[in-house]
C-alpha positions in Angstrom: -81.4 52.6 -100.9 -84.8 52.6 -103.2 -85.2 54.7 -106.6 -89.0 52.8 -105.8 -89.4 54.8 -103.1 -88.5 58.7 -104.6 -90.4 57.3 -108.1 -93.8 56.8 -105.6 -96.5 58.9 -106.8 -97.3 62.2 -104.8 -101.0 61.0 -104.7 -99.9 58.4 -101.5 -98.5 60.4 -99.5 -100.4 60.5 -96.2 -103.0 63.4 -96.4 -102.3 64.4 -99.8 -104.7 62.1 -102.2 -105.7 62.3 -105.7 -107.5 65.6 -106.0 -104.3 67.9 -103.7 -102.2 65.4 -106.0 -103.6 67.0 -109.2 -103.0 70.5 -108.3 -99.8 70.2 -106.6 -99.2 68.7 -110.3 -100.2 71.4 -112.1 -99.5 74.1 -109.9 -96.1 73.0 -109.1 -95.0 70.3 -111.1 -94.7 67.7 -108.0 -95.4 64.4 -109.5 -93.8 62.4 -107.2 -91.8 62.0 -103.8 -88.5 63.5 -105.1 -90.4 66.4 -106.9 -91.4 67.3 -103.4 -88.3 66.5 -101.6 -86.9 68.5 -104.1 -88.8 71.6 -103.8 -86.7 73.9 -101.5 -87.4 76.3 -99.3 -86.8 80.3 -100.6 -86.5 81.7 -97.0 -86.3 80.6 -93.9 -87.8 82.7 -90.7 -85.3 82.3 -87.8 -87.4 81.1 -84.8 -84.4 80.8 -82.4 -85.1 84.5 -81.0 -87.5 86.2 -78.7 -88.3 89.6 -78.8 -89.7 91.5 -76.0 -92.5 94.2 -76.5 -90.0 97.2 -75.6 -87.8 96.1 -78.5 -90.2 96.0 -81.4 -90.1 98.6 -83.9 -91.7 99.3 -87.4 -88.3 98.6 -89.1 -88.0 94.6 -87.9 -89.0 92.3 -90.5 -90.2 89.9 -88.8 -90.5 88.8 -84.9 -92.0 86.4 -82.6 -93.1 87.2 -78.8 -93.8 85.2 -76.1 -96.5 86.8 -73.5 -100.5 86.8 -72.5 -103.7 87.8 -74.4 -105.3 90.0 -71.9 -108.1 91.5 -73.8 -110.3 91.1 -77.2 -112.8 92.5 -79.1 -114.3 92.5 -82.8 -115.4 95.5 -84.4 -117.1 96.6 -87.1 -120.4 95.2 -88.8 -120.5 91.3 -89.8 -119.9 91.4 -93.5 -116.6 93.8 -92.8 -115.7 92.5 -89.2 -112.3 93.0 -87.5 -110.8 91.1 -84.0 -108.4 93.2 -81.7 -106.4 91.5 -79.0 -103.7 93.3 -76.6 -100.4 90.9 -76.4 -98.5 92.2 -73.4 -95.6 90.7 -71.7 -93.2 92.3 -68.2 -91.7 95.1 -71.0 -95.0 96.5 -72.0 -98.4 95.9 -74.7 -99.3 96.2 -78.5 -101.9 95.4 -80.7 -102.6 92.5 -82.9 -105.0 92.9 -85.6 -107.3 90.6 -87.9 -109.3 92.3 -91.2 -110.3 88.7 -92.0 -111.2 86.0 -90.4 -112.4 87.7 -87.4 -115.0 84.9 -86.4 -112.4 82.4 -86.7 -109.9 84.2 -84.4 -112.3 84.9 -81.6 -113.0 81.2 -81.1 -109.2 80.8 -81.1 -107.8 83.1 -78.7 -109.3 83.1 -75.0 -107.8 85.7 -73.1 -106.7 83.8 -69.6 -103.8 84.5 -66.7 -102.9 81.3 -67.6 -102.8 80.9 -71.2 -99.2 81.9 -73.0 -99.2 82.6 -76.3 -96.3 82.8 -79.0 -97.2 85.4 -81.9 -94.7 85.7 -84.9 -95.8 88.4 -87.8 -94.5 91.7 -88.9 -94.6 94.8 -86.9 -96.0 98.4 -88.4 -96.8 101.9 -87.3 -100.5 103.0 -87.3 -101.3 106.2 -85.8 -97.8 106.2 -83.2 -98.4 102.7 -82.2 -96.8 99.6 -83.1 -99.4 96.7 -84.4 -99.3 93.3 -86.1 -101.7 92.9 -88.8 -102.6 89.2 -89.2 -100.0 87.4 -87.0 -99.9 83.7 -86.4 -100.7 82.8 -82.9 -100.5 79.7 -80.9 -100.4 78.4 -77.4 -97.5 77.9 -75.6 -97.0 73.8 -75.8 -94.0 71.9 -75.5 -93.6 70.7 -79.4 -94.2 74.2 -80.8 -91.5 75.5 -77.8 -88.9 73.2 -79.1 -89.8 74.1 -82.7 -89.4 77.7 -82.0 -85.9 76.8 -81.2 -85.2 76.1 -84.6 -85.5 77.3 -87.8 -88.0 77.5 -90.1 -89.0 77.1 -93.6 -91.2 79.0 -95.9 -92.2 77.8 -99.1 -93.6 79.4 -102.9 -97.2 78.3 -102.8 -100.0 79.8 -105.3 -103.8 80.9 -104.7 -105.1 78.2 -105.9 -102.9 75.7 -103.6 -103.9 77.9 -100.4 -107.6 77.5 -100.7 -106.7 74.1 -100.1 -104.6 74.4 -97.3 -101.2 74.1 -99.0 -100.2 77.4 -98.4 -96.0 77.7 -96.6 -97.5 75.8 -93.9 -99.3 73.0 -95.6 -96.1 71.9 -97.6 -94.1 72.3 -94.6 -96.1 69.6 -93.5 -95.8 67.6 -96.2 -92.3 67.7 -96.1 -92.3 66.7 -92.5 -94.6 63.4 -93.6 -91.8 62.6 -96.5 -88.6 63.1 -94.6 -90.3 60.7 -91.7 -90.3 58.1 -94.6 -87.1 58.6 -95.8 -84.5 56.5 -93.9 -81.9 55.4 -96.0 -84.1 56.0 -99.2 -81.7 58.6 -100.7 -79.1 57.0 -102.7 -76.3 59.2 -102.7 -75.4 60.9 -106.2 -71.7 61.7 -106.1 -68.4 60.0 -105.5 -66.9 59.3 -102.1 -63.9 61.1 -103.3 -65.9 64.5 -103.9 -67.1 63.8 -100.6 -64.3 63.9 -98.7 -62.4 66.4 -100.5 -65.4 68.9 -100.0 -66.9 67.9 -96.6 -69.9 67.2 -97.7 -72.8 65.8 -96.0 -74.9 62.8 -97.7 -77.4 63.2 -100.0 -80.3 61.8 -97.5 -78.9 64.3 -94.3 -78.6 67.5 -97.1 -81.9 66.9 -98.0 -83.1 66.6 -94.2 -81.3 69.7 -93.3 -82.4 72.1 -95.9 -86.3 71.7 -94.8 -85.7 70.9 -91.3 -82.7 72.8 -90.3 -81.1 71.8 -87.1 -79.0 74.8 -86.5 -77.7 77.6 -89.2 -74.2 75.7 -89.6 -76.4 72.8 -90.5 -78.1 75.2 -93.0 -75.0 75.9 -94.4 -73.8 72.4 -95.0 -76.8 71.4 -96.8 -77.3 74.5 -99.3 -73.6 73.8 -99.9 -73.8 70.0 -101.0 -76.8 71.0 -103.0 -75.6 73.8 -105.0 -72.3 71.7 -105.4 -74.2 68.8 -107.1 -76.8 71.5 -109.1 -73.7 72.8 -110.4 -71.4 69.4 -110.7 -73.9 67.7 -113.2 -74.5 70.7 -114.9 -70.8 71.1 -116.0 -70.2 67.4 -116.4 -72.8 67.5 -118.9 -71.6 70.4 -120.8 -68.2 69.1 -120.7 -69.1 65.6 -121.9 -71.0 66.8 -124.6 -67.7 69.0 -125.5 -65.8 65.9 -125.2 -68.2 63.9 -127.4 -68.4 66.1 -129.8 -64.1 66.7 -130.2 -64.2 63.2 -130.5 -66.9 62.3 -132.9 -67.4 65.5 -134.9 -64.8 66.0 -137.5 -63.8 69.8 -138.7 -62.6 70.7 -142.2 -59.0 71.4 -142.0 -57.9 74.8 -142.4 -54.6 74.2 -143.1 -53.3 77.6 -145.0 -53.1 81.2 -144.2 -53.3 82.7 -147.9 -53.7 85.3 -150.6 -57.1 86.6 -149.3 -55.8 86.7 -145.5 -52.4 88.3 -146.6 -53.4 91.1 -148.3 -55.8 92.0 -146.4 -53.5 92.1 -143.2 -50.9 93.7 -145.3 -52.7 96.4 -147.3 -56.2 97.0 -146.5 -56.0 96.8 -142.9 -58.3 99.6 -141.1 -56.5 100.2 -138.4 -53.8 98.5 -136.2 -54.7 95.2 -134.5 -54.8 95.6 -131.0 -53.0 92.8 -128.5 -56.3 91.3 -128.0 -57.0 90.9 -131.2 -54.3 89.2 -132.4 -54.6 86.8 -129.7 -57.8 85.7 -130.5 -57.8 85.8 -134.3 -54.3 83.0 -133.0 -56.5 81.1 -130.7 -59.7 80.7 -133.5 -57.2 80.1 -136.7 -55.3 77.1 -134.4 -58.8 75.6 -133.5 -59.8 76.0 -137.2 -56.2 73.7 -138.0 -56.7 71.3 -135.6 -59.1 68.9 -137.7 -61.8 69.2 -134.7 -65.1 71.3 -135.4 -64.4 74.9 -133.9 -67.0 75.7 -130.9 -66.5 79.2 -130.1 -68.0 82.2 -128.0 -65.8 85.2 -129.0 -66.9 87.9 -126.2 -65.7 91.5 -126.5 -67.0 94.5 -125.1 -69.1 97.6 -127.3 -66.3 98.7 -129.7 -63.9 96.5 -129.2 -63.7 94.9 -132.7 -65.4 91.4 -132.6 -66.7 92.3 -136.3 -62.9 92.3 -137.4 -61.9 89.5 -136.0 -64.6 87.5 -137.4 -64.1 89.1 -141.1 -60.2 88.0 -140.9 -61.4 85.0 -139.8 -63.8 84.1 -142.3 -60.9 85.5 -144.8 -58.9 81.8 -143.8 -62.1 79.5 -145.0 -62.1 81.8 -148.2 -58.6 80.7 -148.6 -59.0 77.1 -147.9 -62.0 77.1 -150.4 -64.8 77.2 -148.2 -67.7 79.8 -148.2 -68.5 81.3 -145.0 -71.9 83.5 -143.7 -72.5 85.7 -140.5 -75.7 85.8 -139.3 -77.4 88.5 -137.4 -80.5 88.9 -135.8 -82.4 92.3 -136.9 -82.2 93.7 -140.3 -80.5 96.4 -138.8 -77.7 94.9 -138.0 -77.6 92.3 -140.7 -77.8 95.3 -142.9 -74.6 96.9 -141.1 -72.7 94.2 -141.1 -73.2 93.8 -145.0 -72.4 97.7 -145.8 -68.9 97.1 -142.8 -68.0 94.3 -144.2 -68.4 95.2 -148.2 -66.5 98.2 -147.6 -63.6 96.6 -146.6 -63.4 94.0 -149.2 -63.7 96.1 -151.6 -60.4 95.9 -153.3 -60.4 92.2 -152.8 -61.7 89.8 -155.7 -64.3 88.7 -152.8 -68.2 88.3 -153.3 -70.4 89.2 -150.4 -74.3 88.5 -150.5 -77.4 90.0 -148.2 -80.4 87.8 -147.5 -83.1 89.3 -145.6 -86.7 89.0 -145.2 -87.6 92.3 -147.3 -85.5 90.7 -150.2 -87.5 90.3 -153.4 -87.9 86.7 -154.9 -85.8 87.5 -157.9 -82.7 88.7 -155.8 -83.3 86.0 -153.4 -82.9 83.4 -156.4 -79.8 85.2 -157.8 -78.2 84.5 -154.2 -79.2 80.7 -154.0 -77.8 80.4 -157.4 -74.3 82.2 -156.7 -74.3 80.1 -153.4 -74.5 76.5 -154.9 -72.2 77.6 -157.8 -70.2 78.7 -155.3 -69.7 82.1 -156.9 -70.6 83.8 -153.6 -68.1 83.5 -150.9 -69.8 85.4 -147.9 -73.2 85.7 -147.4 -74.5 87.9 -144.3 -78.2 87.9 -143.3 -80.8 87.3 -140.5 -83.0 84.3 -139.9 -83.5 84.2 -143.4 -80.2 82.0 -143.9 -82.3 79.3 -141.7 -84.5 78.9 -144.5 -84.1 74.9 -146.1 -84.1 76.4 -149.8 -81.0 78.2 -148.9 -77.9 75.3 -149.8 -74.5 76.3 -150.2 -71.7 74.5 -152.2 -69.5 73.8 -149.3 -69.8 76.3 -145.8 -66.5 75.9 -143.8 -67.8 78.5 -141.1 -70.7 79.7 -139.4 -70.6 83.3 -137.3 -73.5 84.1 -135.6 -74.1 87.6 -133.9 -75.7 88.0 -130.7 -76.8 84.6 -130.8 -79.2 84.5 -127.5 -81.5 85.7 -129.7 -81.5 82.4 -132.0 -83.5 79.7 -130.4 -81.1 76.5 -130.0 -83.0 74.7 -133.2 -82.9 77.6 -135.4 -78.9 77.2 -135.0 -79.2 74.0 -135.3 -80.4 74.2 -138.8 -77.1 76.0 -139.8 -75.5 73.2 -139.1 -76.7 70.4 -141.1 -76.5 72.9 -144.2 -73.4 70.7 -144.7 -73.4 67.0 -144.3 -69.8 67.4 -142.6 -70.7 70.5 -139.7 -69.0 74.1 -140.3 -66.7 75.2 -137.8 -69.0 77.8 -135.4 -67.8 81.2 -134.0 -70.8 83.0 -131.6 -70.1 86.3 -131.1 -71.6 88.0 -128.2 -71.2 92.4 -127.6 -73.0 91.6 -124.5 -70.4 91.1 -121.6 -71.7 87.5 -120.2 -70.4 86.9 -116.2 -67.9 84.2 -116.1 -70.5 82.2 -113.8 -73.0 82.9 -116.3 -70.3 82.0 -119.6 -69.5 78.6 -117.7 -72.9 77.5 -117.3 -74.5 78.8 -120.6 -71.7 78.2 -122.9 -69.5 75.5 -120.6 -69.0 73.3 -123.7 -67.8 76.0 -125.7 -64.1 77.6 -125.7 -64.1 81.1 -125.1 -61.9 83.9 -126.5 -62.4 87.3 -125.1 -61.2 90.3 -126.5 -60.6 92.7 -123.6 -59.2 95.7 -125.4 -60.1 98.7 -127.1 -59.0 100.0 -130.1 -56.3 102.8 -129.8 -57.3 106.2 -129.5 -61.0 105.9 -128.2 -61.6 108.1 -125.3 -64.1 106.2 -122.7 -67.2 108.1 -122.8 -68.7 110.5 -120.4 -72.1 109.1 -118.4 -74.1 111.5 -117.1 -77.0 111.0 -114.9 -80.0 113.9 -114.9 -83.6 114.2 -113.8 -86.0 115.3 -115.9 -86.3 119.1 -114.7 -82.4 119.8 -116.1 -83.9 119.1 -119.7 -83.5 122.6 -120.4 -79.9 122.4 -119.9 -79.4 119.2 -122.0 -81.0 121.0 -124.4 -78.4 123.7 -124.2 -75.6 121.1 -124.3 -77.3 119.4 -127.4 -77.2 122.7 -129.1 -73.2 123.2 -128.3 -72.4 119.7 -129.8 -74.6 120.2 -133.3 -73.2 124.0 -133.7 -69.2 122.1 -133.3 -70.7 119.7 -136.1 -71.8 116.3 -133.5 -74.8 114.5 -134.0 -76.8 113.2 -131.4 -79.2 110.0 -130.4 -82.4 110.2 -128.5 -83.6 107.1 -127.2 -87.0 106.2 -126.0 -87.7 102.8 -124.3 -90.2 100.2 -125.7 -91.2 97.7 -123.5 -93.6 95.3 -125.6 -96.7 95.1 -122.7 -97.0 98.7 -123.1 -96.3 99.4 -126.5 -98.8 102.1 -127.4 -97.5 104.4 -124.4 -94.1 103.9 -125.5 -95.3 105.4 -128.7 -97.1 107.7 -126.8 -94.1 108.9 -125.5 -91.7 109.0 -128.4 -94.1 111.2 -130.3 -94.8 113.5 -127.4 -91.1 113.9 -126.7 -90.4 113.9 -130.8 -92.7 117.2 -130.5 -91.2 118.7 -127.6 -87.9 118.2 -129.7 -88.5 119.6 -132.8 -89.7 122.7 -130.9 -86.5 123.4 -129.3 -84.6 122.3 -132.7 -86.8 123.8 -135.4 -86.1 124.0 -139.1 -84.4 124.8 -141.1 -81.6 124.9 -139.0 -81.6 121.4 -137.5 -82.9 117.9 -139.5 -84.1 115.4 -136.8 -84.8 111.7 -138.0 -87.4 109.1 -136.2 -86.8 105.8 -136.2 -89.6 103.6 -134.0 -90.7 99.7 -134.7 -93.7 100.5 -136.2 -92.1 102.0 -139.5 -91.8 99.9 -142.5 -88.6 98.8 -143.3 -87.8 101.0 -146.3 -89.1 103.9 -144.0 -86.9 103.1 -141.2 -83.8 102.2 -143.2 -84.8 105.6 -144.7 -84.2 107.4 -141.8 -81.2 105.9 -140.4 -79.4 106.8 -143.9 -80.2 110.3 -143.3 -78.5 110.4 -140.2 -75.7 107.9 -141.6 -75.1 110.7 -143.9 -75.1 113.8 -141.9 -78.2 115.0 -143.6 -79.7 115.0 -139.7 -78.4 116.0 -136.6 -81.3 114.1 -134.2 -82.4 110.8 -134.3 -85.3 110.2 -132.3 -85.6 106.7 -131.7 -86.4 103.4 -129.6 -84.2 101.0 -128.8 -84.2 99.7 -132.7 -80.9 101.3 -132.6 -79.3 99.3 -129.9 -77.3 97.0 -132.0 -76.0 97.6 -135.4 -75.8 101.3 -136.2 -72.4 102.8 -136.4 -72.0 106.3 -136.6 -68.7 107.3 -135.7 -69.7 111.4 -136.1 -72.7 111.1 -133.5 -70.8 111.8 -129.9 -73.6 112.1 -127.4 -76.4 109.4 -126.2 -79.2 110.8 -124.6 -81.8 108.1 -123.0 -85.3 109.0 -122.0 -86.9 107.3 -118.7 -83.1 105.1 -118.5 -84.8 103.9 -115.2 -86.7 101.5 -117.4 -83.3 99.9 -119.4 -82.2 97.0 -117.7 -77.9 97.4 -117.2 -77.0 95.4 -120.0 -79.2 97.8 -122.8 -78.2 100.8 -121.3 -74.7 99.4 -122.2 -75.6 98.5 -125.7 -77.2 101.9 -126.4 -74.1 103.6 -124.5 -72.1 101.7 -127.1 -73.7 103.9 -130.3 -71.9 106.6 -129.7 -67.5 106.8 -128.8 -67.4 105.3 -132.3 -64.9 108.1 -133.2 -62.2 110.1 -131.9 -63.9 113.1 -130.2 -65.2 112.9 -127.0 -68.4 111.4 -126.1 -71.4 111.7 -123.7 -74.1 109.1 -122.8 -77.1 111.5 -120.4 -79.1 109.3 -118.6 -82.7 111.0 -118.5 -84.9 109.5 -115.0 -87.4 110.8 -112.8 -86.9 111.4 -109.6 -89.0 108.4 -108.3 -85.9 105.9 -109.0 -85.7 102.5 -106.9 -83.3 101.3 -105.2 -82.4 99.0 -107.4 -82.4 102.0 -110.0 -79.9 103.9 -108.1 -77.8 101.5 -108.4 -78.1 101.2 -112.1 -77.6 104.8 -112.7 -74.5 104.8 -110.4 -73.2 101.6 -111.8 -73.4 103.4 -115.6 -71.9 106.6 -114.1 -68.9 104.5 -112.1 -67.7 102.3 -115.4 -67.2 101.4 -119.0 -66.3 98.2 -118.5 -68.9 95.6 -119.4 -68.0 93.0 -117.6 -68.6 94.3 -114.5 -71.2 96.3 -115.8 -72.7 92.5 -116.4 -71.9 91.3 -113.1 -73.8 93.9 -111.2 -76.5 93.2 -113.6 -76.4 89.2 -112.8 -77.0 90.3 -109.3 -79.9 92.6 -110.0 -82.1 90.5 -112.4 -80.5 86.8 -111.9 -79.3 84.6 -114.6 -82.3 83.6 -116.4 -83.5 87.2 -117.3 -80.1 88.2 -118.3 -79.9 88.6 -122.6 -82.8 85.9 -122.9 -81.1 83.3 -121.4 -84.0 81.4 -119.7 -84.6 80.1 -123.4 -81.3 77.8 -122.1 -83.3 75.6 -120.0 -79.6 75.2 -118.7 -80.7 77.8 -116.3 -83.5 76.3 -114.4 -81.4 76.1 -111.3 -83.6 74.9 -108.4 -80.8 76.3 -105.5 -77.7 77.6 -107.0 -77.3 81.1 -107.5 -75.0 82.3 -109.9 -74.6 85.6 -108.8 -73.9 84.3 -105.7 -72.6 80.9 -106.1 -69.5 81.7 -108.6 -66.7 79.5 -105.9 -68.7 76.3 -105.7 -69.5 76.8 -109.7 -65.6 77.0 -110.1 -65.0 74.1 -107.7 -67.7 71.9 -109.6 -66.3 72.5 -113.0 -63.0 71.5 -111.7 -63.9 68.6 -110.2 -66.0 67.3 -113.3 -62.8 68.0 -115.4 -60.8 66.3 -113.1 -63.4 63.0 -112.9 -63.9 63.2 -116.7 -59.8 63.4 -117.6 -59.5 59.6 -115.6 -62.4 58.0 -116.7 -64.4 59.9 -119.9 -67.1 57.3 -119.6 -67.6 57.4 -116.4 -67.2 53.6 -116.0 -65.1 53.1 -113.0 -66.5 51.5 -110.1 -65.8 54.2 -107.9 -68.1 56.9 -110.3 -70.8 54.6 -110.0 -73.1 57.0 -108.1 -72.3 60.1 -110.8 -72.8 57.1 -113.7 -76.1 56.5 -112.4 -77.3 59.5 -111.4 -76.2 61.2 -114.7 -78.1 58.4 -116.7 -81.4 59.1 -115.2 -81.1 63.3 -115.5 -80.7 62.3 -119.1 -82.9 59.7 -119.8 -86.0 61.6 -117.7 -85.1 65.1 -119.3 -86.1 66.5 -115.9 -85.2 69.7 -113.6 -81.6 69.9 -113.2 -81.4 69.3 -109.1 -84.4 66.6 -109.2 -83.0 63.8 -106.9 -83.8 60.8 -109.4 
């Protein structure tokens, strides 16, 4: 076994050299032999079968032949030259066609009763007949016969690599080269008790296998040991790091339920806690008592009273004597939380604080005064809380809404406002997979509220194409005339920001002419209002004064209107699942029925269909999120990819959610026996965790 050997530079690999070294360096980030060894096929092409000529059809993906070249020719004038040849075999002919390289080609292929030929590309239709546009052709030789037996791989590669002959082909043979030097090079990474209880196959055969598979079950064995490890050392570090910090990080004690807590519960109560609730606000108060700093994601769908939770929550550190801030991340929301939250404190003796970024400098100092002195108990704001002027006189906990959308350092700095850490609730209204919770937030406990309060009605989700408007419109007018109000949502995607604008003013116009004054208000609300403007606006509507907010997505979090019963979203193809959730989630806020229309063209993708159907089918957002994770993958999913956790070189989560299980089980089960992973027989995990950590590399590199 040699580390020496997968820590060799790229550069001395036979055929590869310094300049193909450099690029494969910069194109993708293969420094060395277990960079390379490590860079897995996406696809493989399954050479095993044969077609014959009679069985090819436009439909096929892709297909290999075996047959004679019986006749060529190139066409067309030199600078814009094509080659023909006709492939036949017994079961009939088609045509193979080359729009480049038609020089090249025409030296290659020799049309002779002898010569055989294996052709593998994709089939089309072009005018009735079948045809292969650009296949790859070869004679028939006994090492390409025995490779066709087999399958194989196909590799990412980039322009620039391809110019230089390191296109899927190129780094197939570069893999070949590497796993001929390999013999007993791969130390093996994981226990001999995972091992056996799995059935896995070494490290050194896995790696073999999945870029020179012998046979599909082979395949199998070797995506299966690799996603197993990805997975295993991701949750061993997440867990260890829980298990570090329980150990070393102290919590303050919250050791009384009080005055604050207890009249709240008892006489300003909005409404009945549901099950759910009570369970959770249990599970955080009991890690808030224990004496170790609270970690918590608190997950709960669009409704279903994460806010309150949080609020009764933060009411225990008040009466343990500790201040306590939420922190959102838009004005908007910050702003909503602040007006939520005041209101219900109202009859309490309880001061709660704003900090924005549109504050002036003379309310901003009368906060930082109130917070040292500790006057101020709550303070709710927006990134603005991050800043190092703003010191509190002792913060017992942290809540942080919608946190993807704080970058892991920003938090960070909430943390060390303290020198002894605050206890940390995350609160997320976006459902998160449980594959995706476990890998994202793995050192965290969760507590999911999975309830809705009693007495909403789930809403109504229409889809519609864009030629029913006038009927929507006839709908809309029913709701205002029985006293509803109503959203209109535009989508703003940033690369195209002044057609989004475009189209919000367009369809702003078309509005107003089918809702004309004086008998209906409409409101806009877009991103390129000032703040005062916008907040403007969304009082109006607050209020009742308008019936109609135009607006883009700015609305998607925060604004709670529980009058406004119907959601209408413009071009919904364009949402992504989760957002389409989140802007579902404005309206069925109150207890009349609600609608959410979903406004597309008729050009929808497949993928779209799905969307729409998925909206239609279900309220729930959890599964709503796991049809998502499918769609988009992990990384694009509520800015996750910010993780780095995610940069999974072979696991899928939306695919791979039973090994993930299994591989969080098993690093619980290793890490209960020996925390420090000292025993003899961990000595592979040890080792192998030591150098992930000390090289800060991929996730699945081999060393």
């Amino acid at each position: 076994m040699s580390s020496s050997f997968l820590n060799t530079p790229i550069a001395y690999l036979k055929s590869v050299g310094p300049n193909k070294a450099d690029l494969l360096k910069k194109e993708l980030h293969i420094f060395k032999y277990s960079d390379l060894l490590s860079y897995y096929p996406f696809r493989y092409v399954d050479r095993t079968k044969f077609y014959k000529v009679k069985e090819i059809n436009a439909d096929l993906p892709y297909v290999q032949l075996r047959g004679k070249i019986m006749d060529t020719e190139t066409l067309g004038e030199k600078r814009k030259q094509r080659f023909k040849a006709i492939f036949t075999d017994e079961t009939g002919r088609l045509e193979l066609v080359w729009f480049q390289g038609a020089k090249w080609m025409s030296e290659k292929i020799k049309p002779h009763l002898s010569n055989e030929y294996i052709v593998f590309g994709k089939p089309s239709e072009f005018n009735g007949r079948i045809t292969i546009s650009h296949p790859e052709v070869e004679l028939v030789t006994e090492e390409n016969t025995i490779r066709a037996s087999a399958l194989q791989a196909v590799y990412n590669s980039t322009d620039k690599l391809k110019i230089r002959g390191l296109d899927s082909k190129g780094i197939a043979r570069m893999q070949k080269s590497i796993c001929l030097l390999v013999k007993n090079n791969i130390p093996e990474t994981l226990a001999v008790r995972i091992l056996e209880h799995f059935h896995l196959i070494s490290k050194e055969e896995s790696i073999k296998q999945i870029h020179f598979p012998e046979s599909p079950e082979m395949l199998k064995k070797a995506q299966f040991r690799l996603k197993f490890e990805e997975l295993f050392f991701i949750q061993l570090k997440l867990l260890k790091q829980k298990g570090l910090r329980e150990k070393s990080v102290r919590g303050f004690v919250f050791s009384k339920v009080g005055g604050y807590f207890n009249d709240f519960y008892t006489n300003y109560l909005p409404f009945e806690l549901t099950n759910a609730q009570k369970r959770v606000i249990k599970e955080i108060r009991i890690d808030m008592g224990s004496g170790k700093q609270m970690n918590r994601l608190l997950q709960g769908d669009v409704g279903s009273g994460k806010t309150l939770v949080a609020l009764m929550n933060m009411l225990i550190a008040l009466d343990n004597g500790f201040q306590t801030c939420l922190m959102a991340p838009t004005e908007i929301l910050a702003n909503q939380h602040f007006e939520t939250i005041s209101e219900l404190l109202k009859p309490l003796d309880i001061t709660v604080g704003l900090l924005t970024g549109s504050k002036k400098t003379k309310e901003r100092r009368l906060i930082h005064e109130q917070l040292l002195s500790g006057e101020m108990h709550i303070l709710i704001g927006t990134h603005a809380l991050l800043e190092d002027v703003v010191q509190f006189k002792n913060i017992g906990l942290v809540v942080i809404d919608e946190q993807h959308r704080f970058g892991v350092a920003q938090r960070a700095k909430m943390w060390n406002k303290n020198a002894q850490s605050p206890h940390v609730l995350i609160m997320s209204a976006t459902p998160i997979p449980r594959t995706l919770a476990m890998t994202l937030y793995g050192d965290l406990d969760v507590s999911v509220i999975d309830e809705l309060p009693p007495g909403r009605k789930p809403i109504q989700t229409i889809h519609r194409f864009d030629n029913h408007r006038d009927r929507i419109f006839g709908f809309m007018k029913e709701q205002i005339a029985v006293g509803r109000q109503i959203y209109i949502v535009y989508p703003l995607i940033k690369e195209s920001e002044k057609m989004d604008y475009k189209d919000l003013m367009d369809g702003y116009e078309s509005i107003t002419r089918a809702f004309p004054l004086p008998k209906y208000n409409i409101s806009i609300v877009h991103g390129q209002m000032k703040a005062d403007a916008k907040d403007y606006e969304m009082q109006r509507f607050i209020k009742g004064e308008t019936q109609i907010m135009v607006a883009t997505t700015v609305i998607e979090v925060g604004v709670n209107v529980p009058n406004a019963s119907v959601m209408i979203i413009e071009s919904a193809e364009r949402f992504g699942l989760s957002q389409l959730h989140q802007l579902r989630g404005r309206v069925g806020r109150g207890a009349e029925q609600s609608y959410c229309i979903l406004m597309t063209s008729f050009k929808l993708s497949k993928d779209g269909i799905l969307r729409m159907e998925t909206m239609c089918r279900t309220n729930d957002g959890f599964e709503i999120a796991d049809v998502d994770l499918k769609l988009r993958g992990p990384g694009d999913m509520s800015g996750t990819v910010q993780s780095g956790v995610l940069d999974l070189n072979i696991a899928d989560l939306s695919k791979d959610a039973q090994i993930l299980h299994s591989a969080r089980n098993m690093a619980l089960e290793i890490l209960s026996e020996d925390p420090d992973l000292q025993m003899m027989e961990n000595s592979n995990i040890a080792y192998q965790f030591a150098m992930m950590n000390s090289n800060k590399t991929n996730w699945s590199r081999i060393s």
